[in-house]
C-alpha positions as CSV (number, residue, x, y, z in Angstrom):
1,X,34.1,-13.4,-6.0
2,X,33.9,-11.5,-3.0
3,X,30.8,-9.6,-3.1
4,X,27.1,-10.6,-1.8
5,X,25.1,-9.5,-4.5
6,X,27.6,-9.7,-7.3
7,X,26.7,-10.3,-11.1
8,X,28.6,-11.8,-13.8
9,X,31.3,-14.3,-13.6
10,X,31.4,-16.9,-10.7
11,X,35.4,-17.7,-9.9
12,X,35.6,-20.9,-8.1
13,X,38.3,-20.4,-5.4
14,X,40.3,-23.4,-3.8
15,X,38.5,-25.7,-1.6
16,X,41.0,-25.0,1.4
17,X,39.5,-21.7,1.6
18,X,36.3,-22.6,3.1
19,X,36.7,-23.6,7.2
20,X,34.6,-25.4,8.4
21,X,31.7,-27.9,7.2
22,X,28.8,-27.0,4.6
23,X,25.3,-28.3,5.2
24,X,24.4,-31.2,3.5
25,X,22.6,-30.3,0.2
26,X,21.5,-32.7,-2.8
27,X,23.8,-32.3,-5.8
28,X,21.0,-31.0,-8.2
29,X,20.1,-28.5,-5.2
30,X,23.7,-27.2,-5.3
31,X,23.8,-27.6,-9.4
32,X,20.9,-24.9,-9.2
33,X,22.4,-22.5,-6.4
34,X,25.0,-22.0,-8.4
35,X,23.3,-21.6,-12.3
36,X,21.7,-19.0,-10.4
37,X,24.4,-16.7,-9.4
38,X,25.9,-17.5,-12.7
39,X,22.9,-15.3,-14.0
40,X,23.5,-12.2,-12.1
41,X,20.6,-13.0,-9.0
42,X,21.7,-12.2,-5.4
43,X,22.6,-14.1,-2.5
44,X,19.9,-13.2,-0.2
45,X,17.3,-14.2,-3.3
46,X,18.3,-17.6,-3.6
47,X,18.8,-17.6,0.2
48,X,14.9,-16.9,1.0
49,X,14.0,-19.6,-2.3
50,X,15.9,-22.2,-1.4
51,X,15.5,-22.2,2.2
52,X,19.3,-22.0,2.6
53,X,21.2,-19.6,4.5
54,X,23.5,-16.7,3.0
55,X,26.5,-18.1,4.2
56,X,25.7,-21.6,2.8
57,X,25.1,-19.5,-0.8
58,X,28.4,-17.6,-0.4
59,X,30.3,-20.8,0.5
60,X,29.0,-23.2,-2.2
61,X,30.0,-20.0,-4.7
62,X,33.4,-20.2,-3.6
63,X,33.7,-23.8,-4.1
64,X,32.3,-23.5,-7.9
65,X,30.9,-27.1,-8.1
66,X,29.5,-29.7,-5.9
67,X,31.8,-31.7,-3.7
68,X,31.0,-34.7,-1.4
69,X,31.4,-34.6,2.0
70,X,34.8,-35.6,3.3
71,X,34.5,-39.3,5.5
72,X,34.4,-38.1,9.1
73,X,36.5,-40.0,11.9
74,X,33.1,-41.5,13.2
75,X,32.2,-43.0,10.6
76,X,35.3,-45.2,10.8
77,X,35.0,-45.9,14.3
78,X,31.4,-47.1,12.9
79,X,32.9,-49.4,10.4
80,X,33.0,-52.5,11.9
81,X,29.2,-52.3,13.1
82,X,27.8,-50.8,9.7
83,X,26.2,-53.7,8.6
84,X,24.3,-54.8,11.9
85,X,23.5,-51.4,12.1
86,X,21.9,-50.9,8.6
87,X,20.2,-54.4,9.9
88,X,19.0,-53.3,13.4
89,X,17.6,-49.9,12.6
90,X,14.3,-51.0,11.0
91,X,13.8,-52.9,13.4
92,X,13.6,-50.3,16.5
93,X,12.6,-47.6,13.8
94,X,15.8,-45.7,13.2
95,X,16.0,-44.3,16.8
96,X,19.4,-43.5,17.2
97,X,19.9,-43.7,20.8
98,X,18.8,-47.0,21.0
99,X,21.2,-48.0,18.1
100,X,23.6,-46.2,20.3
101,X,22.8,-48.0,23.8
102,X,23.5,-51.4,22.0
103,X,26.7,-50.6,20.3
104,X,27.9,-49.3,23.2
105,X,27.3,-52.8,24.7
106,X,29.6,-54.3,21.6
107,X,32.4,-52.3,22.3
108,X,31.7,-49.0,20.2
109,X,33.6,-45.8,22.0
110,X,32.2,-43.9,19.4
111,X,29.4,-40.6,20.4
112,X,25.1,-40.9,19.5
113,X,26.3,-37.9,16.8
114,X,27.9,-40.7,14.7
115,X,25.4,-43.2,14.7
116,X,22.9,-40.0,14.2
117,X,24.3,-38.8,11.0
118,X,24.6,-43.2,10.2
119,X,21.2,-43.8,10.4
120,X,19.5,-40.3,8.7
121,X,19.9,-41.4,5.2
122,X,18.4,-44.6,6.2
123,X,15.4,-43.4,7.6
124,X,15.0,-41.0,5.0
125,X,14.1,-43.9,2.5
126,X,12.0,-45.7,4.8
127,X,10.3,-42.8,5.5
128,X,9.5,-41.6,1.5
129,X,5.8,-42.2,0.5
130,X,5.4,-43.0,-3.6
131,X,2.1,-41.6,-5.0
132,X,-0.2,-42.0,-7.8
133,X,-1.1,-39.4,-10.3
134,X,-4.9,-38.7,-10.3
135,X,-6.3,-37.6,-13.6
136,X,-9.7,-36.9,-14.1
137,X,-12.4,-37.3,-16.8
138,X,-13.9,-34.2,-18.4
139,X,-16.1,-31.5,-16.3
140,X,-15.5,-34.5,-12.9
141,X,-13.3,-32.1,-11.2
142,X,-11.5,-28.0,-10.2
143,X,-9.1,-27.7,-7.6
144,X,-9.3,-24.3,-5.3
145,X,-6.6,-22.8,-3.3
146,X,-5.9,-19.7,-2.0
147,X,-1.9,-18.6,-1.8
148,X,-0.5,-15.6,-0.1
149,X,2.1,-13.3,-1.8
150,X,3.2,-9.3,-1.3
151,X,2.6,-7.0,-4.0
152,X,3.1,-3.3,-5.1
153,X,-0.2,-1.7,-5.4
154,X,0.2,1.8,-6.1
155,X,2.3,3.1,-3.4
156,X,2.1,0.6,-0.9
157,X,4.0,-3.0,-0.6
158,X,0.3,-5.1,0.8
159,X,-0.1,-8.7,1.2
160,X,-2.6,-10.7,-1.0
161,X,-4.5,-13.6,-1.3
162,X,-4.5,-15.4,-4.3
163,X,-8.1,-17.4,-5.1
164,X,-6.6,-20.2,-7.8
165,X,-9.2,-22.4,-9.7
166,X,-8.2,-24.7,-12.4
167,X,-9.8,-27.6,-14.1
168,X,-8.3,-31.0,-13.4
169,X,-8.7,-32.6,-16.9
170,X,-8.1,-29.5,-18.9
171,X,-5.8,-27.7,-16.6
172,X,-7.7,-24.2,-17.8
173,X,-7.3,-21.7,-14.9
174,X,-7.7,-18.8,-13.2
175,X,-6.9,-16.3,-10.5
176,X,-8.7,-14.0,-8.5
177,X,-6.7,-11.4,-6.1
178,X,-8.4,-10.2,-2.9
179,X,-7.0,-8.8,0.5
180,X,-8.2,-11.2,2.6
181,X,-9.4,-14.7,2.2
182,X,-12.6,-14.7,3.6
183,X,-15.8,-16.3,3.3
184,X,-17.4,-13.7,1.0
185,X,-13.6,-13.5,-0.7
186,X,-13.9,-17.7,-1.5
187,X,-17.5,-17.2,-2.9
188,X,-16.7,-14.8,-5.0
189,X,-14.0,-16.6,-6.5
190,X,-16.0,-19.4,-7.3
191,X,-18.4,-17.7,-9.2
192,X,-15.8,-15.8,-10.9
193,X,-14.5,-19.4,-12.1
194,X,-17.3,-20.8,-13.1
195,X,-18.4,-17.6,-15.3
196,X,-15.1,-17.7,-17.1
197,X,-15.3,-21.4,-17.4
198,X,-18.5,-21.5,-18.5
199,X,-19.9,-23.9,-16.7
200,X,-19.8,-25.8,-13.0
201,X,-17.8,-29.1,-12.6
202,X,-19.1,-32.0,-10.5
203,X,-16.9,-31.8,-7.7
204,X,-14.4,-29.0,-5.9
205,X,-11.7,-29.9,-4.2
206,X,-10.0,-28.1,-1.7
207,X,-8.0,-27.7,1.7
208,X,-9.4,-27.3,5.1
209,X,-10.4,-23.5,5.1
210,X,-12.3,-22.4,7.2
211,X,-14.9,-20.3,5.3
212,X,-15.8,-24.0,4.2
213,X,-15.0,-26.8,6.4
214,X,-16.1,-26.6,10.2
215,X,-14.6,-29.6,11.4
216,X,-13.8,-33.3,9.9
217,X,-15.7,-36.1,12.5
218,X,-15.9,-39.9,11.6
219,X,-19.0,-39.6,10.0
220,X,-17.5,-37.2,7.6
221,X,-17.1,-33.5,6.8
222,X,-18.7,-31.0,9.1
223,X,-19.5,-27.9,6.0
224,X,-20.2,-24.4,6.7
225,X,-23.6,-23.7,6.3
226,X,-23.3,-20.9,4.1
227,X,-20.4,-23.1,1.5
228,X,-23.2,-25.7,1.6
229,X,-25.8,-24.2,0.7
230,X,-23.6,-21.9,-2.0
231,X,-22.5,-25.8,-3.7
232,X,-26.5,-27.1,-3.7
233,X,-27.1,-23.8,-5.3
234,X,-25.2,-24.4,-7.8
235,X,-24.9,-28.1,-8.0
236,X,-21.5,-29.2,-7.4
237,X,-19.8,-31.3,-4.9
238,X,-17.7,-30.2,-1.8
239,X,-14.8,-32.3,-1.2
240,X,-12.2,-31.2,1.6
241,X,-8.6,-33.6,1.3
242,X,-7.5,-34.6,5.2
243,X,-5.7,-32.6,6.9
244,X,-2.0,-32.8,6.3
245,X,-2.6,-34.1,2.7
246,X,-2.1,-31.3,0.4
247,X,-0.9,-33.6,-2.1
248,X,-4.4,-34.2,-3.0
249,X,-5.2,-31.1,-4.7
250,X,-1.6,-30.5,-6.2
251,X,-2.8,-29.4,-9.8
252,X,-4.1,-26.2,-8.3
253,X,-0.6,-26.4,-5.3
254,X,1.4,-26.2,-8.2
255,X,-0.4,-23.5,-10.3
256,X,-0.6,-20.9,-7.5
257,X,3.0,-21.1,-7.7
258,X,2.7,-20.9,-11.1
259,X,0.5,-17.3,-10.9
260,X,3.3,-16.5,-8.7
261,X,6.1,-16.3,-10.9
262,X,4.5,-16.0,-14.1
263,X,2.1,-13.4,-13.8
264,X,3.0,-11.6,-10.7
265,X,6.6,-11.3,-10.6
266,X,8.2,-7.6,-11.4
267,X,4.8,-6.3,-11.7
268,X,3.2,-3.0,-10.1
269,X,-0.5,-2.2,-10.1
270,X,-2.6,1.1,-9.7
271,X,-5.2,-0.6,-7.8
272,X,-7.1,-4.0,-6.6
273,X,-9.0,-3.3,-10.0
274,X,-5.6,-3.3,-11.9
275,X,-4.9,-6.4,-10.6
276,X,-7.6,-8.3,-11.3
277,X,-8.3,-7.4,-14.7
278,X,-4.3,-7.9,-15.7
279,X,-4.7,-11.8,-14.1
280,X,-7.7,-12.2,-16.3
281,X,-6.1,-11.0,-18.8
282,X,-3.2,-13.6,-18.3
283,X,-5.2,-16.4,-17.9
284,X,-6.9,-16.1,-21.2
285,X,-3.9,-15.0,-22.9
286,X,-0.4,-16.7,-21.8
287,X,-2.0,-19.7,-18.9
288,X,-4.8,-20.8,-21.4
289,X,-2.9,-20.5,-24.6
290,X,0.9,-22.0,-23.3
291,X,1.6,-26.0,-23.7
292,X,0.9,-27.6,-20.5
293,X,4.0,-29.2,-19.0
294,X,2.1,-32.7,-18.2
295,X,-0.3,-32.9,-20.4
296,X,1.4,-31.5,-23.4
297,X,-1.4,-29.9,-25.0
298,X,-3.1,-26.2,-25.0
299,X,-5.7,-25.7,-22.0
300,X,-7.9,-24.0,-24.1
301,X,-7.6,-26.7,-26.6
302,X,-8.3,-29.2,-23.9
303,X,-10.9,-27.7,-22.5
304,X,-13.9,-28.4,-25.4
305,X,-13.8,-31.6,-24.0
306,X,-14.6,-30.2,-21.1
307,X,-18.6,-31.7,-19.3
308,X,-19.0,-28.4,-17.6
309,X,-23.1,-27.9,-16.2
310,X,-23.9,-24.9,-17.6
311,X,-24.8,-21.6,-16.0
312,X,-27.7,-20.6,-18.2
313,X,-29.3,-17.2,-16.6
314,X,-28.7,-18.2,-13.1
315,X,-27.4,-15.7,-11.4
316,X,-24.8,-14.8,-8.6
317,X,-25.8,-16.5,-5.0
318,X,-27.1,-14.3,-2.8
319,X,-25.8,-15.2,0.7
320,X,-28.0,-14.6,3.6
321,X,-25.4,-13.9,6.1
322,X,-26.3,-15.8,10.1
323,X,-25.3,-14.4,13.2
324,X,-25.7,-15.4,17.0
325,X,-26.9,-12.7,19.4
326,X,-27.9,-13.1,23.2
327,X,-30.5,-10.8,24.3
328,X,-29.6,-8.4,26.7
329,X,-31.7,-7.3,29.7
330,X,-33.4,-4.0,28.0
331,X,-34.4,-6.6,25.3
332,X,-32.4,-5.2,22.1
333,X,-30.4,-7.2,20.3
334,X,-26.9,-5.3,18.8
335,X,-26.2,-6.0,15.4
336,X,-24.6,-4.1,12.2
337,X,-23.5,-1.0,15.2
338,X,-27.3,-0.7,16.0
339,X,-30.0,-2.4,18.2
340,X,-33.0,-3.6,17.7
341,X,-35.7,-4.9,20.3
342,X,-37.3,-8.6,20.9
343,X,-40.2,-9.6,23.0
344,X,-39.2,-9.4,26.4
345,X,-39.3,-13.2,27.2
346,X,-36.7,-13.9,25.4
347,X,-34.3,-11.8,27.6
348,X,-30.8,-13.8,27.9
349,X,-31.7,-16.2,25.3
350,X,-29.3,-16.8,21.9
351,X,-31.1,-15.9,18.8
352,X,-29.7,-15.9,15.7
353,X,-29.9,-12.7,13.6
354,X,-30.8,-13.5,9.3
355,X,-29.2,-10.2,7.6
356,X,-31.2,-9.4,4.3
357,X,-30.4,-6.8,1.5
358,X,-32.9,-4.2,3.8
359,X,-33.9,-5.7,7.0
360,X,-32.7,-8.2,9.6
361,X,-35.3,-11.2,11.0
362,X,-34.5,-12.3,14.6
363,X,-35.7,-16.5,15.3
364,X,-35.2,-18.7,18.2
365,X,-35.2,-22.5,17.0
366,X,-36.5,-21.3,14.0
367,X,-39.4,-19.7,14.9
368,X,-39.3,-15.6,13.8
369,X,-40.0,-13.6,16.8
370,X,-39.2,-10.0,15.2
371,X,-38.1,-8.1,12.5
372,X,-36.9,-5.0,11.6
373,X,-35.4,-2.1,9.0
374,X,-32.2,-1.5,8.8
375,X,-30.9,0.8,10.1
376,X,-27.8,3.5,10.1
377,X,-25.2,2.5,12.0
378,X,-25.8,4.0,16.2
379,X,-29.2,3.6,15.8
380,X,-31.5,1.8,18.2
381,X,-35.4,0.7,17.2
382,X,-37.8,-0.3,19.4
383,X,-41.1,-1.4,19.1
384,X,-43.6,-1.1,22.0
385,X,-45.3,-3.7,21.5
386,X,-41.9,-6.3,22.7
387,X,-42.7,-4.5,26.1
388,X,-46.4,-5.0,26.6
389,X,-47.2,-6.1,30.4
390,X,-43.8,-4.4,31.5
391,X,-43.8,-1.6,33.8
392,X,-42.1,1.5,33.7
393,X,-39.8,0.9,37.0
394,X,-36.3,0.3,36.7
395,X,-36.7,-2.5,39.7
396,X,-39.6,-4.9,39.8
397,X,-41.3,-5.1,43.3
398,X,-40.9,-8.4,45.3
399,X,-43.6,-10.7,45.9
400,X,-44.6,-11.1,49.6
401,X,-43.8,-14.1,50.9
402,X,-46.4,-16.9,51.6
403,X,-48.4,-16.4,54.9
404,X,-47.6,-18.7,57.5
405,X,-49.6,-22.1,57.7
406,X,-48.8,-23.5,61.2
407,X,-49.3,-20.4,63.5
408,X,-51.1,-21.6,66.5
409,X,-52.3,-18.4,67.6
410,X,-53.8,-18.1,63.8
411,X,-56.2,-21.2,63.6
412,X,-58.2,-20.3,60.5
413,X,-62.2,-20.6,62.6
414,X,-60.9,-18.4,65.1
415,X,-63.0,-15.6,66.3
416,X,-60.9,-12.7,68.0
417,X,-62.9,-11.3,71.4
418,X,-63.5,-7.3,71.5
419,X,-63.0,-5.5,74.4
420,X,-63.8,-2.2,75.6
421,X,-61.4,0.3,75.8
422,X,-61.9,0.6,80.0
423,X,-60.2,-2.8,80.3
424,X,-57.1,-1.4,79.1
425,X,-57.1,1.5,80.6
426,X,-57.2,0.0,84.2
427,X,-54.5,-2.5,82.9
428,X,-52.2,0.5,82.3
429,X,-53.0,2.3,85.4
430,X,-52.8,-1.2,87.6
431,X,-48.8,-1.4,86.2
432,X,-48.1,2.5,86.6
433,X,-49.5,2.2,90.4
């Protein structure tokens, strides 16, 4: 087959028409490359899934099947040292120069490349961690994520982020599509959660974002603010997995790539509206309602087991958004594209700026030192009151210095002698004469 992006029929041309040597690939890998162009999909698809490149595709098509690697002429110069090897490469953890520097030593004329290639599928064992499936009682735990995908939305081709919640005992879900994946983005798919779930699970667990985790210190998680007090509101438990260990949460890894290429693939949408309302739709109707692959029963079946707390009438969080200011030298403090005056002492201080619904209050360690309307955006308010005791000048006068103290001439009980104005007069003419 001699096209890139042929359909139909794979013919399996002789081996001795490939040159040169394919990558190394696992049989099952190769086994799936090639079911795949037997279905009609294109090189440069199963290029960008697999991680392979083109030519790689194109060459294991011509083949037809998986074939092992041919012995190479180093690994027969390795023969005689394979066992010691396989014995000595734990022990100075598989680094192949070493390995090299002492066969060398024993006579090997062989290159590192040899004993490289040796030693990989070695380390590769050594290396492999096993792990432990973590289920979870009813209502104990959700798994977040957020997963980034491209998507037609009316005309334009944008990127998305995809909010994922699902249930660990239940594996119920949902997904919730925004542009960005923001603070206000994260909170609001949370609550869109627990509304469809009905209810709020003990504990959340997700990555290292950083709308909710600041920093991870010895003494534990370091929480944004605004995520803490959004999980006391409505009583559940923040839990962040360390960094690097995203097998942790990897119900909710594997069902974003479950939205993915269930729900999302070869569809369009008219708007971000569209979107949404189609992924609710999906979750109540094909990711609730399917047979789980590891638990082999119905989510929504599941889920009546579920020990969610309930909602009752509480309503949405309201977040009271914080920001950092430092007062500039007129005293106003910019915020929202308008400023607003402080009391003057506070000039070149940080204050931190509470935005409400309809006004903003300015503190310093707590204390409230103004507060204000707000206001359009290029608007400045002032109130005169922050200025009391300041003058009108641009530049402040200097003080005088302090009068000098040891002046000899100046004792403090002198009295100065007054003279009449004859004496200088004959003093003048005396030096003009």
């Amino acid at each position: 087959m001699t096209q890139d992006e042929g359909a139909g029929q794979v013919v399996a041309l002789p081996v001795t028409d490939i040159t040169g040597v394919l990558p190394v690939l696992k049989p099952e890998i190769v086994d799936e490359v090639l079911a795949a162009l037997r279905r009609g999909e294109g090189v440069r698809a199963i290029a960008r899934r697999y991680g392979i490149e083109p030519k790689t595709i194109r060459a294991w098509r011509t083949r037809g099947a998986y074939q092992p690697r041919a012995t190479r002429a180093g690994i027969r110069t390795l023969a005689p040292f394979q066992a010691w090897l396989a014995a000595r490469a734990p022990e100075v953890g598989f680094n192949a120069a070493i390995l090299h520097r002492e066969l060398v030593a024993q006579g090997y004329t062989g290159s590192s490349v040899g004993v490289r290639r040796f030693v990989r599928p070695l380390r590769m064992p050594a290396s492999a961690v096993a792990t432990v499936r973590f289920e979870t009682a009813p209502g104990q735990q959700a798994q977040v994520d957020f997963g980034e995908c491209k998507l037609w939305i009316g005309e334009a081709y944008l990127p998305a982020q995809l909010f994922v919640c699902l249930l660990g005992y239940s594996r119920r879900s949902i997904a919730y599509a925004t542009p960005h994946a923001r603070l206000d983005d994260f909170l609001a798919g949370h609550e869109q959660a627990f509304r469809h779930f009905g209810g709020v699970p003990e504990s959340v667990v997700h990555d290292n974002l950083k709308a909710a985790v600041l920093s991870h210190t010895a003494a534990g998680t370091v929480w944004h603010p605004v995520y803490a007090a959004f999980a006391r509101y409505h009583g559940f438990k923040p839990w962040a997995h360390w960094p690097y260990h995203p097998e942790t949460k990897g119900k909710v890894e594997s069902g974003v790539q479950y939205v993915k290429r269930n729900a999302l693939a070869g569809k369009r949408f008219a708007s971000w509206a569209h979107l949404n309302a189609w992924l609710l739709e999906w979750a109540t109707t094909i990711a609730d309602t399917r047979v789980h692959g590891t638990t082999h029963e119905i989510p929504m079946a599941r889920s009546a087991a579920e020990q969610l707390a309930p909602l009752g009438d509480r309503r949405p969080y309201a977040r009271e958004a914080v920001y950092y200011r430092i007062v500039a030298r007129d005293a106003l403090v910019t915020i929202g594209a308008s400023r607003y005056s402080v009391p003057t002492p506070y000039v070149g201080r940080t204050v931190t700026v509470h935005q409400h619904p309809d006004h903003y209050v300015f503190r310093l360690e707590g204390e409230v030192i103004a507060q204000h309307a707000r206001l359009a955006r290029h608007q400045v308010h002032m109130e005169l009151a922050h200025y009391a005791g300041l003058g009108t000048s641009r530049r402040r006068r200097p003080l005088p210095p302090a009068p000098p103290q040891w002046d000899l001439t100046y004792p403090p009980t002198a009295e100065v002698e007054v003279r009449d104005l004859a004496v200088y007069t004959a003093l003048v003419e005396e030096c003009l004469a």
